[in-house]
N, C-alpha and C positions, 0 to 999 in steps of 0.2 A: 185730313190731318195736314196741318203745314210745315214745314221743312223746320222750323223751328223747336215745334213739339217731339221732334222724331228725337234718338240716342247719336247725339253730336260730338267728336270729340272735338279738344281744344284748337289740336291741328287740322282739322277739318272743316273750315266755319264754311258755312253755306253764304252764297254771296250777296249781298249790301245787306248784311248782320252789322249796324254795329255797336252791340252790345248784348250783355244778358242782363235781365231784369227777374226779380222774385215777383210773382202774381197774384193773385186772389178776388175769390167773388167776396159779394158782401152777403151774407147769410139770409135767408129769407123771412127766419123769425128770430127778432133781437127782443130781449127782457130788458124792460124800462120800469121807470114807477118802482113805487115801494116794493122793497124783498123782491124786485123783479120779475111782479107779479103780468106787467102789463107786456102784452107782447105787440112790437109793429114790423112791419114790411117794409127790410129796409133802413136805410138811416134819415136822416135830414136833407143830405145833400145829394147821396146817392138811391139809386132806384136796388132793390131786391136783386141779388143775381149781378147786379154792372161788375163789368171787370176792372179790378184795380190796380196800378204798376207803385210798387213799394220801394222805391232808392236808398239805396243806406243814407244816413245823414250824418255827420261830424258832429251833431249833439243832442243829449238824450230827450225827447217829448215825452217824458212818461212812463214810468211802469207798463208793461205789457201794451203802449200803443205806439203806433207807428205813421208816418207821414205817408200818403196815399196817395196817388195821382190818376184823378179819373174824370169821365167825362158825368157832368154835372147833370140830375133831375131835368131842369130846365132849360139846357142849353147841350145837344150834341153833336157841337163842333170842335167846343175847345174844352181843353184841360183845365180841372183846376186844382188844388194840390191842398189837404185837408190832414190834420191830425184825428187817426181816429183807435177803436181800442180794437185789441185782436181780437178780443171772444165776437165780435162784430162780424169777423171775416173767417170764410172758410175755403176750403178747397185751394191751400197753399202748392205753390208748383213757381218750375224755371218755364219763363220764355226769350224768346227773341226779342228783342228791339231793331226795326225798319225803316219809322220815321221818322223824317227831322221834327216834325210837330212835335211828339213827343219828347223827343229826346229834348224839346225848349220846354216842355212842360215838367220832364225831370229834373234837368238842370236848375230851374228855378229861377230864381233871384242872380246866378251862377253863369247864365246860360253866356257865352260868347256871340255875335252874329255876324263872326267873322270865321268860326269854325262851328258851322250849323249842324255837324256831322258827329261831334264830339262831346260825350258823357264824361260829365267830370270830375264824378265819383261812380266810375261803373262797378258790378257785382263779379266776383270771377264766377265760373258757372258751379263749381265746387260749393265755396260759401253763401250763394244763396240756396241751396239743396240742403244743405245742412236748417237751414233756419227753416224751410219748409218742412222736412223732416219732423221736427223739433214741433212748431205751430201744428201738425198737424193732427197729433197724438189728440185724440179726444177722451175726455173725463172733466168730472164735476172737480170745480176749486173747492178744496176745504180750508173749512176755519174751524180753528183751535180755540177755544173761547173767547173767541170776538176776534182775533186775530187772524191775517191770512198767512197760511202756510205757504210758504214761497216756492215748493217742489210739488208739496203732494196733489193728486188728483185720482178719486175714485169715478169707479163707473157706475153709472143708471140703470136700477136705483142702486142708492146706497147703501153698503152693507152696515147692521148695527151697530159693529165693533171692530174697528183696527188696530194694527198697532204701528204706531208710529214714533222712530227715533226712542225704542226701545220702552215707550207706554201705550196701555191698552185705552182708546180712547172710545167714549160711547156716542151714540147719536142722540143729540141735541135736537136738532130739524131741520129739514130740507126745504129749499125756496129759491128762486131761478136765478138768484144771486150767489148761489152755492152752498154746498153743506156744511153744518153745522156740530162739532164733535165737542164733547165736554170731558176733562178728566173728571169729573165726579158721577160715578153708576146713575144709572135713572132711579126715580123713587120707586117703593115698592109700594102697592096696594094695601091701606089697611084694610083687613075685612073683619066686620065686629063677630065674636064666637057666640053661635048660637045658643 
């Protein structure tokens, strides 16, 4: 374990820290293709598992996606810095930041190289624990008849029937793009009398 992962307080920084950074693997199996039926290893640019550093950034990329700084498929020298979506990435966590590399690969567009040493939007360790917290809660997105519910999230499988925001809603269907809930009951069964 490295001195970074361990319980740090603020007054405590262990030495040539300089900064804290939010983390994450990239998931192993991502849902592509229709209803999210296709599964791959990985994303495009990243390999299964690569470790990602997340910077907050001063303006929004997206619904539920985040700007990501990792080292590339193809290339494991340098950083490259990619807009990707959360349900992508797992295993949110605080660490340390060590390098200057990085920290020119966080920086971005941003970086000074004249203070090679210095994050220019850093995380306090506080707010990014919270955002992992948050990311990490696992459950299936629901949608409310074609629309996506912007809180709710059930767990696998899904139960028939919930109630949400004070109506009973039923299961529509499930597919790796998430579930599907309908205010209208399921139909019933005719069955012709003998």
């Amino acid at each position: 374990m490295r001195v970074a992962d361990a319980e740090v307080s603020e007054d405590d920084v262990p030495d040539g820290l300089l900064g804290w950074c939010l983390v994450a693997n990239v998931s192993q199996e991502i849902a592509r293709g229709e209803f999210g039926l296709e599964l791959q290893r990985g994303t495009k640019h990243f390999a299964a598992g690569a470790l990602l550093w997340i910077p907050p950034v001063p303006w929004d990329p997206g619904w539920r996606r985040v700007r990501a700084v990792g080292r590339h498929r193809g290339n494991t020298r340098r950083y490259v810095n990619m807009i990707l979506r959360v349900d992508d990435l797992e295993n949110f966590r605080v660490k340390g930041v060590y390098s200057e590399g990085l920290v020119r690969g966080l920086n971005g567009y941003d970086h000074d190289p004249a203070t090679p040493r210095k994050l220019r939007r850093p995380w306090t360790r506080e707010r990014a624990q919270s955002y992992a917290d948050a990311w990490n809660v696992k459950g299936d997105r629901v949608h409310v008849d074609g629309v996506r519910h912007p809180i709710a999230g059930v767990p696998n499988p899904p139960p028939l029937e919930i109630e949400l925001d004070g109506e009973t809603l039923h299961l529509a269907f499930y597919s790796g793009r998430g579930v599907h809930y309908s205010r209208l009951p399921p139909p019933t069964e005719w069955v012709p009398e003998a």
